[in-house]
Each structure stands twice: as structure tokens, then as C-alpha cells.
N, C-alpha and C positions, 0 to 999 in steps of 0.2 A: 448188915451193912452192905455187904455186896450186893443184895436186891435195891437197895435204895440206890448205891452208884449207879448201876444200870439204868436208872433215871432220872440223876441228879448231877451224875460226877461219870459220863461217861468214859472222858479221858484216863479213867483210874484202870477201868477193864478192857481185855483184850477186847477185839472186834467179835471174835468168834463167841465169848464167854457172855457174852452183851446179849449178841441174836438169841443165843439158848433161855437165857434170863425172859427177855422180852419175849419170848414166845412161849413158855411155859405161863408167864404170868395171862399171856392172851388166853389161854385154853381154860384157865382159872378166872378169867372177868375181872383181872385185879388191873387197875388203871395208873398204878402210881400213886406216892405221897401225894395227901391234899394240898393243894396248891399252895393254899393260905397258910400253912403249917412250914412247907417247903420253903414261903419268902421268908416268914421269920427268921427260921433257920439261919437262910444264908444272907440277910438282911439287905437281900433285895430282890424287887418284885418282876426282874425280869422285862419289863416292857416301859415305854416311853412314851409320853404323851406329845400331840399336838395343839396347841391353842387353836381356833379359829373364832370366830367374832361371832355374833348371836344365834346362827344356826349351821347346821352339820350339812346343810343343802348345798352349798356351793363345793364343798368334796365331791359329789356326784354329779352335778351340773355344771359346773364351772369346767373348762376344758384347761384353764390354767392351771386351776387349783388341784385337781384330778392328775394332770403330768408331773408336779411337785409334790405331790403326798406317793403318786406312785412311784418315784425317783426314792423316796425316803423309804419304802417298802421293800425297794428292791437292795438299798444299801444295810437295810437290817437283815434280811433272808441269811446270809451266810453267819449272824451274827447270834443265831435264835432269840431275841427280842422280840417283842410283840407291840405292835403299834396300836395305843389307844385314841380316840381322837373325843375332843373336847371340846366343849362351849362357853364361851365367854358369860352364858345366860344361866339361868337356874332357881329353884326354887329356896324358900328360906333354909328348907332343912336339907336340900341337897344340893350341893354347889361342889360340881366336876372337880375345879381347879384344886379344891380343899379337898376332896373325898377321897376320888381317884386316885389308888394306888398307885405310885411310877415310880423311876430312879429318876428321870429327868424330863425337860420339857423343851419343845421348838416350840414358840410364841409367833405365829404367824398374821402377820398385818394384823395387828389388833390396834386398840387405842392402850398408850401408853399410859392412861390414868383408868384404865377397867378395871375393875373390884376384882377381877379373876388373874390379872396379874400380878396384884396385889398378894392375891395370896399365893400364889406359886413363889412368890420372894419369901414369904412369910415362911413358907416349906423347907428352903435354905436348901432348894435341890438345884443340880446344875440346867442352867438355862442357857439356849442360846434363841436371838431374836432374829426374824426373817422380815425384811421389807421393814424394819424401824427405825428409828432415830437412836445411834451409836451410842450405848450408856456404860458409864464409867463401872469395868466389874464383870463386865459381859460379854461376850460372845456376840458378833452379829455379821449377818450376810445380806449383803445388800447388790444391787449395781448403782450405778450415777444416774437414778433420772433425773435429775436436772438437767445435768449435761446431754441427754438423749432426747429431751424433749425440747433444749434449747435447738441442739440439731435440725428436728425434724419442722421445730417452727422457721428458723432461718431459712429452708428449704424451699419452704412456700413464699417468703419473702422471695427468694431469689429470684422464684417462679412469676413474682410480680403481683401477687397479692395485699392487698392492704385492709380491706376488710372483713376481720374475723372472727369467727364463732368460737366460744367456749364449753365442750358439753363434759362437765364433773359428777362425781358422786359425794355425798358425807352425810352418811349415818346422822351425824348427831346435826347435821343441817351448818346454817341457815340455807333452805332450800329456794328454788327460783329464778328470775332474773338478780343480778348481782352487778351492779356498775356503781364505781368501775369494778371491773375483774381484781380479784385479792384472795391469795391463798388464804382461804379459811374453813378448809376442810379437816375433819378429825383425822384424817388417816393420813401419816407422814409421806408416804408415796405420793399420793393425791394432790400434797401441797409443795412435793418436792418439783413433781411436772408442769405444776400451776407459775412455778419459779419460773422456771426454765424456759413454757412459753414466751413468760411475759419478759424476759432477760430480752429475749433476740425480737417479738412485738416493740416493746417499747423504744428498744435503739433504733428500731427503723423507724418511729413516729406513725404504728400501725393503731387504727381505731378499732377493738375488740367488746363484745359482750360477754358474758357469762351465764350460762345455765345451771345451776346446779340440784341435781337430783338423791335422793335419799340413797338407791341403789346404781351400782354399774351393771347395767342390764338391755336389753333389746329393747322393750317396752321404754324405758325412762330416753333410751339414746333417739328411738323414732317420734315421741312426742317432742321431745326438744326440740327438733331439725321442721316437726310439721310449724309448731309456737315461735322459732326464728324464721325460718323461711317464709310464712305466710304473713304474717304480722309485723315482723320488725325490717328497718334498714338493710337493704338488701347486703349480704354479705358472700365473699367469692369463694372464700375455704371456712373449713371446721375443723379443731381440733378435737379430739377425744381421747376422757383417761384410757378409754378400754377399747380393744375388737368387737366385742361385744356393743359396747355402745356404738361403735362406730355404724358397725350393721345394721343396727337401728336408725340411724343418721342418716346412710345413705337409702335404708326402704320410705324415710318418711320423705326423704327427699323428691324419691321415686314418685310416691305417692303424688305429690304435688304437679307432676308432669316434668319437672327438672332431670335434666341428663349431670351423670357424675360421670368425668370429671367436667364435661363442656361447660354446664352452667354453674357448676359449685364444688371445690376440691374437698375430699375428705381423708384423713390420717387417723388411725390408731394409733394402738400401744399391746406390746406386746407377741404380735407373731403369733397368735393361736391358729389353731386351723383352721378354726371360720375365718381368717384373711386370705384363705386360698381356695375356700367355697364358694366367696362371694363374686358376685358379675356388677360390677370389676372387681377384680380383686382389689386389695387392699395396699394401702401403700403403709409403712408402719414401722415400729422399733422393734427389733427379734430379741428377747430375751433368751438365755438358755434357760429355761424353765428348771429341765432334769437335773443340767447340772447344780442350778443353787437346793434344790432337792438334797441330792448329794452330799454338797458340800457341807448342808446344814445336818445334816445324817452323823457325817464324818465327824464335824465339831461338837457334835451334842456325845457322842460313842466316846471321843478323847476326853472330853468335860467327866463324862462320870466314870473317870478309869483314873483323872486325876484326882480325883472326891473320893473316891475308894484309897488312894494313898496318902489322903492328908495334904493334896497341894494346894494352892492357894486358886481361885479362880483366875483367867483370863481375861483380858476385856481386847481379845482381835476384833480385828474389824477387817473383813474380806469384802472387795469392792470386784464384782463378776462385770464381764464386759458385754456390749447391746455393740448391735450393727443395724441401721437404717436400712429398710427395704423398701427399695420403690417399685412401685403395681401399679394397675391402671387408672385407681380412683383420684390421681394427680396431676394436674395440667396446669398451660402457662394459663394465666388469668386472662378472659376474653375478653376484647376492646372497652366493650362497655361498663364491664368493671373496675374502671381506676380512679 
């Protein structure tokens, strides 16, 4: 029993009785109880999953997605947790959400009717949701983008623009021009900023189109801005759900011979650090990325400590705050645009 605390229940042995243990057992090749024996045991597995939506690629490319998985990495470290990360996709006989062992799960931006969070419900483990729609039971960390993007659209209004661009993402579509503009993207955030635009567009009596592309990406954000700018009704600003798209907006714009902001304003979402690499930089909504990391760390840690004593779930609902950055990709609307 003493060898196994040294690995299992370190708090049980002194400091000094632990080192001896663990080092005797190195000199001998012994590694510790097996894992899968050790969860039974103590009837849990230690580590906690992450939702993310079809593929594992935007954890390593995504510069947002990257500083809030590394936020959640860094609030488990002192907790010995282990972070597994999961895909909303899968094959018939192996599906993450079901298989994958965890105590609990952060649900990040996903779509609220995926098969895979279906079955993380179906597990009866604790959950908390990132970037969703508030559900009655649960846990969820959000900020207001509506009200962020209501913001940063009024902004350009004030700046005296009237005609504008819409550059969107949604997975599950309908993709392309879209007029009028209408939230009808699958991903709550997407159609929470699509409000928000159209909140402060419409009370000015502003004429807008819509683009909407499968992914938020470079690629989708500079085709949009070449297919608006070249071909349609000339327009003096663009909004974009993402940094990323926006980058893409203002290269395609570039592309075209147009100066940002002189001839066409453009706005992001989100604050990543491609808005302060780019020429111009970026004018845009700053998320605290880390801390909804964090926060959703914290709430997911509490959830399965209340699950361990029999409490009843939560349904908080934590609303983080955004602050409007303006950079140079923003200007008053030129004469000839009104």
C-alpha cells in the first residue's frame, strides 16, 4: 500500500518517504499502477476533455483557439489533470465524445445539435459550454457579442459609412451571397455578431450584403473581399466574424489596387495577433481569450468536485467583457462614398 501512495495518494507520505519510494522503484523499471486499473480504482480518469468541431487543426493553427486551450492547460498544471482534446467527427465504431475516457467536458463552439454532444449529455458527466447558447443545467462562458459587434458596427456608421459588407462563416452553410443579410449561420457566436451588426446597420437605414463562407479563414476572407469589391455595388466598410478573415479581406482588397482604410474600411473580431501584424493593423473587438480559458478551466474543476459529492448541476452563466480597438484599417468614409 505504501508503494501504490507514492503514486496514487501522494499526500498520504511524507516528502522524504515518497522520493525514496520513487526512486527505488526508477532503479527497478517499475512505472506505477496501470493506469486503467488506477481509474477504476478511484473512479476517475484523471483528465478532461475538450469538444472542438470537426477537426483537431484549429488547436494548432487557430491563434485564438491555441491561447484558450493554452489558458485551460495552464489552469489544470497545478491540478494534475490531463487535457484530452476531441472531435465533434468520428468513425461508426469510434466516436471521441462516447469513448474517451474523462471526468468532464468544455464543449467549445460547437453546434448545439452535433451527435457528439449528444452524447457527452448521454455520459451524465459534468459539462460546461464555451462560446454557446445559455442552456438550462449547464455551465456556460460566453462574452456579449452582440453587443460587441453592435459596437463596432455603429462605429463605422459614425464614421459615415453606409455601404456594407458582410464576411461570415457556417459550417453547415447556406454559403455565398445572402441578401438580405440574416443570421443563419450554425455557430451561436456567428449569428450572435450577425445580430449585432445588423442591430446598429439597420437603425441607420444602412444598405449591407452578405458573404458567407463554410470556414473563418484567410483563403474564404480574401476571396470574399476579391467577389465584393470587384463585382458587386461598391461598398465603403466590411465587417468580419474573425482576424483571420479580416486579413484575408484586407489582402484581397490589396490585391485589387484599393488602399485600407482610404478606399474601403475593414473591422475584425477578436484581437488575435494577426491584428497587430497586419499593415494596417487591425481595428477590432479584443476578447480576453486566456481568461475565458481560465474561467471555463475553473467552472469545469468546480463541476466535477460537485459531481463527486452528489450536488445537483449548475446552469451559471459568466458573460466576460470585450473592448473595441481601433487601428488603422478604419477611416471616415471618402466623399465619393455616400
Amino acid at each position: 500500500m505504501t508503494v501504490s501512495n507514492a503514486f496514487s495518494r501522494p499526500d498520504q507520505l511524507s516528502p522524504d518517504l515518497r522520493r525514496q519510494i520513487l526512486a527505488a522503484a526508477d532503479v527497478l523499471g517499475y512505472v506505477g499502477p496501470d493506469p486503467s486499473a488506477r481509474a477504476l480504482a478511484r473512479g476517475a480518469t484523471g483528465a478532461i476533455g475538450v469538444l472542438l468541431t470537426d477537426s483537431l487543426a484549429p488547436a494548432f493553427t487557430d491563434e485564438v483557439a491555441a491561447e484558450f486551450l493554452g489558458a485551460i492547460a495552464a489552469r489544470l498544471a497545478p491540478t494534475g489533470l490531463a487535457l484530452t482534446l476531441l472531435t465533434s467527427s468520428g468513425r461508426d465504431d469510434i466516436i471521441p465524445a462516447r469513448d474517451v475516457a474523462i471526468d468532464g467536458a468544455l464543449v467549445y463552439s460547437c453546434e448545439v445539435d452535433s451527435p457528439a454532444v449528444d452524447w457527452l449529455r448521454r455520459r451524465r458527466i459534468p459539462l460546461v459550454f464555451v462560446d454557446q447558447e445559455p442552456a438550462v443545467g449547464s455551465t456556460c462562458i460566453n462574452i456579449d457579442d452582440r453587443a460587441a459587434a453592435r459596437a463596432i458596427a455603429q462605429y463605422l456608421v459614425d464614421l459615415g459609412h453606409r455601404r456594407f459588407a458582410i464576411v461570415t462563416a457556417s459550417l453547415a452553410g447556406p454559403h455565398g451571397i445572402l441578401a438580405p443579410p440574416a443570421p443563419t449561420a450554425s455557430s451561436y457566436i456567428a449569428r450572435q455578431r450577425m445580430h449585432g451588426w445588423l442591430d446598429a446597420l439597420n437603425l441607420a437605414g444602412s444598405d449591407a450584403v452578405m458573404i458567407q463562407q463554410p470556414y473563418s479563414e484567410f483563403s474564404a476572407g480574401f476571396d470574399s473581399a476579391r467577389h465584393i469589391l470587384d463585382t458587386l455595388n461598391p461598398v465603403t466598410a466590411i465587417l468580419c466574424l474573425s482576424d483571420v478573415m479580416a486579413r484575408g479581406v484586407v489582402e484581397g482588397a490589396q490585391s485589387l489596387g484599393l488602399r485600407v482604410p482610404d478606399d474601403v474600411s475593414v473591422v475584425g473580431f477578436d484581437d488575435s495577433p494577426v491584428a497587430r501584424r497586419m499593415h494596417p493593423t487591425l481595428t477590432t473587438v479584443r476578447q480576453n481569450t486566456a481568461a475565458k480559458g481560465d474561467a471555463a478551466a475553473s467552472a469545469l474543476i468546480d463541476a466535477i468536485a460537485q459531481a463527486r459529492d452528489g450536488s445537483a448541476p449548475t446552469d451559471e452563466h459568466y458573460v466576460l467583457t470585450t473592448e473595441m480597438v481601433i487601428r488603422e484599417s478604419t477611416g471616415q468614409v471618402r466623399p465619393s462614398g455616400h
